[in-house]
Structure formats: structure tokens, C-alpha cells
VOGU-3710 file (C-alpha; in Angstrom, 3 decimals, decimal comma):
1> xxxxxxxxxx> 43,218/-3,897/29,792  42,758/-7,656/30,520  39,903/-9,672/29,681  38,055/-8,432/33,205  38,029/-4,853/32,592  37,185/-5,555/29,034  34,156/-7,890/29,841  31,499/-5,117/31,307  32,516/-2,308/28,338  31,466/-5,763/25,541
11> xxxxxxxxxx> 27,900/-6,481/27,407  27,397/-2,545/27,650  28,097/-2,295/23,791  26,260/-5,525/23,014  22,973/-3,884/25,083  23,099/-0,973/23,233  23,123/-2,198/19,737  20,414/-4,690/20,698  18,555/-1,777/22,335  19,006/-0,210/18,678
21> xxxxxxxxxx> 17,716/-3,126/16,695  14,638/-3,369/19,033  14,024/0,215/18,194  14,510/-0,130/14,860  12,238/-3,498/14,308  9,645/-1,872/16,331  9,012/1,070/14,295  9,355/-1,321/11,319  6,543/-3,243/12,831  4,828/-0,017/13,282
31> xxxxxxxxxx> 4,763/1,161/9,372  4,081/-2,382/8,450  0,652/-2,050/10,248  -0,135/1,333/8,724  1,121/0,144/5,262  -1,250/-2,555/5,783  -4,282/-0,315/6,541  -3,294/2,084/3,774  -3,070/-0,579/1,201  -6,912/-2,033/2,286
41> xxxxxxxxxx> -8,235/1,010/1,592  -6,372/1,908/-1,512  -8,180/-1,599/-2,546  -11,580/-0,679/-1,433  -10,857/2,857/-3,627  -10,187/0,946/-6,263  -12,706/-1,739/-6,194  -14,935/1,015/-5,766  -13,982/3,023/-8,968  -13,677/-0,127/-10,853
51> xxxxxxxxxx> -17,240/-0,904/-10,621  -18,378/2,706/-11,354  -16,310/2,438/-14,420  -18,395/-0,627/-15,094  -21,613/0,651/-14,519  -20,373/3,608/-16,489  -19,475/1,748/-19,538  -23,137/-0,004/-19,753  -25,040/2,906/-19,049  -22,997/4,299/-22,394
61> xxxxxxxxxx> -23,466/1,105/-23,864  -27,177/1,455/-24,053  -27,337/5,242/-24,479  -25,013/4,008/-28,129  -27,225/1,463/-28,804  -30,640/3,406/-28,741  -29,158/6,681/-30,533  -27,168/4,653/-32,933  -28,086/6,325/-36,516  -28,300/5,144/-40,168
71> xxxxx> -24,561/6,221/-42,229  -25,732/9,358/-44,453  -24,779/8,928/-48,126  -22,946/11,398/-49,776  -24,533/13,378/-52,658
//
């Protein structure tokens, strides 16, 4: 085989590997944007049970303070 022969068989190897990278980099691209979505509303879900926690904790807060009752002494 000289170089001539040898020349078409390169270019057809070189187009399918970059025809495989292009695959692979667009499916990346793909998960990237659902990764993206996922992780915004993981956030909201969290920002969401974060603040219930809060609102949580002071409504216990209060309930502590107005039901708080005097130590009993032993006999």
C-alpha cells in the first residue's frame, strides 16, 4: 500500500472517530441541560423545606415559651 491507497482509508477513519466524539459531546450536552434543570429544582425543594423548618422552629418556639412551667421541688 503506498501513501495513495492509504490516504482515503485515514480520512474515512478520521470521520468516523470525529463522528463519535460529536455523538458523544452531544449527549454530554444533553445531560448537562437536564442536570441543570434537576439541580434548580432540587434547590427550590430545598429552599422550600428550609423555610418550613423555620417557620416550624418559631411556631415551637412560642408554643415553649407560653407552656413553659415552674421546676417542681422534691418532697
Amino acid at each position: 500500500m503506498d501513501g495513495l491507497e492509504m490516504q482515503p482509508m485515514m480520512e474515512g477513519i478520521i470521520s468516523l472517530l470525529l463522528t463519535i466524539i460529536t455523538y458523544h459531546l452531544s449527549s454530554i450536552s444533553q445531560e448537562m441541560k437536564q442536570f441543570k434543570k434537576d439541580y434548580s429544582e432540587l434547590r427550590n425543594t430545598c429552599n422550600g423545606m428550609i423555610s418550613e423548618q423555620v417557620s416550624i422552629r418559631t411556631k415551637l418556639n412560642g408554643l415553649m415559651k407560653k407552656t413553659k412551667r415552674k421546676p417542681e421541688l422534691p418532697d
